[in-house]
C-alpha positions as CSV (number, residue, x, y, z in Angstrom):
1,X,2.5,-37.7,-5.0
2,X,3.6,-39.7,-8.4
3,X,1.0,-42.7,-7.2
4,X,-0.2,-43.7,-10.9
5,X,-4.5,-45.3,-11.4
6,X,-4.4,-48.2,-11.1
7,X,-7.2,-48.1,-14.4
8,X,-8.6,-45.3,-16.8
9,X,-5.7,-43.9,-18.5
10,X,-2.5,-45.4,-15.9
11,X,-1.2,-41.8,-15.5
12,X,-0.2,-39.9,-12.4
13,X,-3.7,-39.3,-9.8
14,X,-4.5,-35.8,-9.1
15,X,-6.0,-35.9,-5.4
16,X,-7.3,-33.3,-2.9
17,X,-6.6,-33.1,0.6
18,X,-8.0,-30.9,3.5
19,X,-4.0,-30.0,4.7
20,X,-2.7,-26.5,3.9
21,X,1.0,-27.5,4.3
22,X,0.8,-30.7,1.6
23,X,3.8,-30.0,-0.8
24,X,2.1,-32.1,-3.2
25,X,-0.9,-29.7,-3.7
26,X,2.0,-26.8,-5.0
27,X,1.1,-26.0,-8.9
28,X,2.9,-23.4,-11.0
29,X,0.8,-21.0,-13.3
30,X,1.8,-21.4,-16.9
31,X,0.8,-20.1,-20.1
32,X,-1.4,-22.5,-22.1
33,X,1.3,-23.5,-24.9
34,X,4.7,-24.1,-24.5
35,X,6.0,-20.8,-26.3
36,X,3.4,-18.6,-24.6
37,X,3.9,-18.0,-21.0
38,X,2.2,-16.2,-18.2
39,X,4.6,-12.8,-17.1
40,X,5.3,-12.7,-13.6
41,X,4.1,-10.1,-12.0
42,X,0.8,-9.9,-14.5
43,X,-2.7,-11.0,-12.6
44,X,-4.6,-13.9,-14.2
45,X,-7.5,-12.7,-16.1
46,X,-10.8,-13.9,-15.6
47,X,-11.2,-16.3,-18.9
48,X,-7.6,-16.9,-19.5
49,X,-6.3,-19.8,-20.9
50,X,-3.7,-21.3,-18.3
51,X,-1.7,-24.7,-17.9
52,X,-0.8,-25.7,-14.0
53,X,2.4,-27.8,-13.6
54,X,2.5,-30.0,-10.5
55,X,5.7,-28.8,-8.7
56,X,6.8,-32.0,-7.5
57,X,6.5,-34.1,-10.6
58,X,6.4,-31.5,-13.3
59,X,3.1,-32.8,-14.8
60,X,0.6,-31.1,-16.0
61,X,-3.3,-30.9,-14.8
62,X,-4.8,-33.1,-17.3
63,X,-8.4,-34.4,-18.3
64,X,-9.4,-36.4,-20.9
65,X,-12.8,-38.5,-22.1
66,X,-11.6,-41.6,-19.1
67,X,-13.7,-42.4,-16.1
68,X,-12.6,-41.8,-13.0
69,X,-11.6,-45.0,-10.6
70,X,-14.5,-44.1,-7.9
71,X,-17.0,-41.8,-9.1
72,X,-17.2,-43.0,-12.5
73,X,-16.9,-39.0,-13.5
74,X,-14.2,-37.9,-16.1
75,X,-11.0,-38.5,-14.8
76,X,-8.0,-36.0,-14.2
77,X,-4.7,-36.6,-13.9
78,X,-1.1,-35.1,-14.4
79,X,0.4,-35.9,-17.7
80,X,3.3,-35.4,-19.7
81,X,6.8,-34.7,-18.8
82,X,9.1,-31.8,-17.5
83,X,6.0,-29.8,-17.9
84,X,5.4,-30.7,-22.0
85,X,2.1,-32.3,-22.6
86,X,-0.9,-31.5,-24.7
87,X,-3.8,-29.7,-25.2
88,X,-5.8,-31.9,-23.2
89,X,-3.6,-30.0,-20.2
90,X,-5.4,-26.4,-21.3
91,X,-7.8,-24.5,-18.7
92,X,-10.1,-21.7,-18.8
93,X,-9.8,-19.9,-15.1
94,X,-13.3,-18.9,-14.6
95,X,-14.2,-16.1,-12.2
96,X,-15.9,-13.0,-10.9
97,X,-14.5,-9.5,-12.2
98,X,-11.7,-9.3,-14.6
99,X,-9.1,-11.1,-12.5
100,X,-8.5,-14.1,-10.4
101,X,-7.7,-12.8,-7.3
102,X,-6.1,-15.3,-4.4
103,X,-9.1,-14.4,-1.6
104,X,-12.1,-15.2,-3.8
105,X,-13.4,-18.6,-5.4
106,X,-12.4,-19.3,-8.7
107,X,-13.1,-22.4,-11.0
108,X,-11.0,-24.4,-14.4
109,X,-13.1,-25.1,-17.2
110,X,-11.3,-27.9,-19.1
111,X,-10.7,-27.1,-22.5
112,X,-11.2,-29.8,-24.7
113,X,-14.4,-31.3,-22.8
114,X,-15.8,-28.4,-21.4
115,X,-15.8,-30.0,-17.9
116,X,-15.1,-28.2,-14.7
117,X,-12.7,-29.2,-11.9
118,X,-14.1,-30.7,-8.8
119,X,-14.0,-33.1,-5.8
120,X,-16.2,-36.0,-6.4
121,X,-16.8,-36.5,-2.8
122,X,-15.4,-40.2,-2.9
123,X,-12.2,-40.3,-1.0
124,X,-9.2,-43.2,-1.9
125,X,-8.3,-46.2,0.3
126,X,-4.7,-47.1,-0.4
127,X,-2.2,-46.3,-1.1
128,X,-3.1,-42.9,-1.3
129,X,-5.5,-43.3,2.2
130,X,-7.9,-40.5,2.9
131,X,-6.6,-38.7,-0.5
132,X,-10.1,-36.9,-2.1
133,X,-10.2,-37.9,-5.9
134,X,-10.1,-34.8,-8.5
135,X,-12.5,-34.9,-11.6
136,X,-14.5,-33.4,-14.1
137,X,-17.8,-32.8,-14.0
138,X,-20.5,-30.9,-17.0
139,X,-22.0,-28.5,-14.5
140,X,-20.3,-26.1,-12.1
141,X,-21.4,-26.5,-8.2
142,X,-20.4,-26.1,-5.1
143,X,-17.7,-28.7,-5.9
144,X,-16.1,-26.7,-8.6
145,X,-15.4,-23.4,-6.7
146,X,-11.9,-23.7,-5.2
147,X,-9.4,-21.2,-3.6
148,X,-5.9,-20.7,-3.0
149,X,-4.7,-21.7,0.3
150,X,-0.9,-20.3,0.1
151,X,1.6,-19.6,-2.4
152,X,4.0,-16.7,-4.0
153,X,2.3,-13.9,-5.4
154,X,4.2,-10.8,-6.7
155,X,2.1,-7.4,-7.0
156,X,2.8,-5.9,-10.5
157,X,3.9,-3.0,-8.2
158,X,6.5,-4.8,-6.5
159,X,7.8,-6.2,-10.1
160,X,10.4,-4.2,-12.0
161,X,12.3,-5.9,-15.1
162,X,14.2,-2.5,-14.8
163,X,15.6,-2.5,-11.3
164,X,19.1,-2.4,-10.8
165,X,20.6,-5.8,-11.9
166,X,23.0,-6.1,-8.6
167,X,19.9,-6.3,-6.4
168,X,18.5,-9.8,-5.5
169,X,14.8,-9.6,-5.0
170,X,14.2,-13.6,-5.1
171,X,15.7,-16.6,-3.3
């Protein structure tokens, strides 16, 4: 949703919600600078620097040294445009192992603060009713492990740059 605080920094909200099938929980998987991208087909490693686009807006997650409007924790928000922002939109994907992989928890360690993702708890009134608010927080907890409910994910296996150019493998 493009539903912008109404104090802190004024940019998009970032929000959580308990429904699988919300488009506006969709992010893409980027690399963390503009000229450095993550290859489909690749796994995310475990300590990789990654930026998430919002799908609908095409902002990026972002955190920055705000409070947030109802926990008074560090705010984050989506920020920039057509997915160009800062560094303040940098991630470290923290996990078990050597990759992130889609059935086990995972957590973002922000890289300019050092603060982890989480849900504060607090949830919004309107006009984003019910909507959990998205923050920052200095210590990982239960709170900062999340998981991936659905999405696209191509097997390096199933990827070939070098497949026959007259085959369509993608809609």
């Amino acid at each position: 949703h493009d539903v912008k605080y109404g104090s802190g920094s004024g940019q998009q909200s970032v929000t959580g919600t308990v429904i699988k099938e919300d488009v506006n929980s969709h992010w893409t998987i980027k690399g963390p600078e503009e000229t450095k991208y993550c290859k489909r087909g690749e796994p995310v490693e475990c300590g990789q620097k990654i930026r998430l686009e919002h799908l609908t807006t095409h902002r990026n997650l972002h955190s920055h040294h705000f409070s947030s409007p109802l926990s008074n924790a560090q705010e984050v928000s989506a920020f920039g445009e057509s997915g160009k922002g800062d560094s303040g939109d940098v991630w470290v994907v923290m996990c078990e192992g050597d990759f992130w992989n889609r059935d086990e928890k995972v957590m973002f360690k922000h890289q300019d603060t050092g603060a982890y993702l989480a849900a504060s708890g607090h949830t919004f009134g309107r006009p984003i009713h019910g909507q959990m608010e998205i923050v920052g927080i200095s210590r990982p907890d239960g709170s900062t492990n999340w998981k991936v409910q659905e999405g696209v994910y191509i097997h390096p296996t199933d990827f070939n740059p070098k497949k026959s150019q007259n085959n369509h493998d993608e809609l």
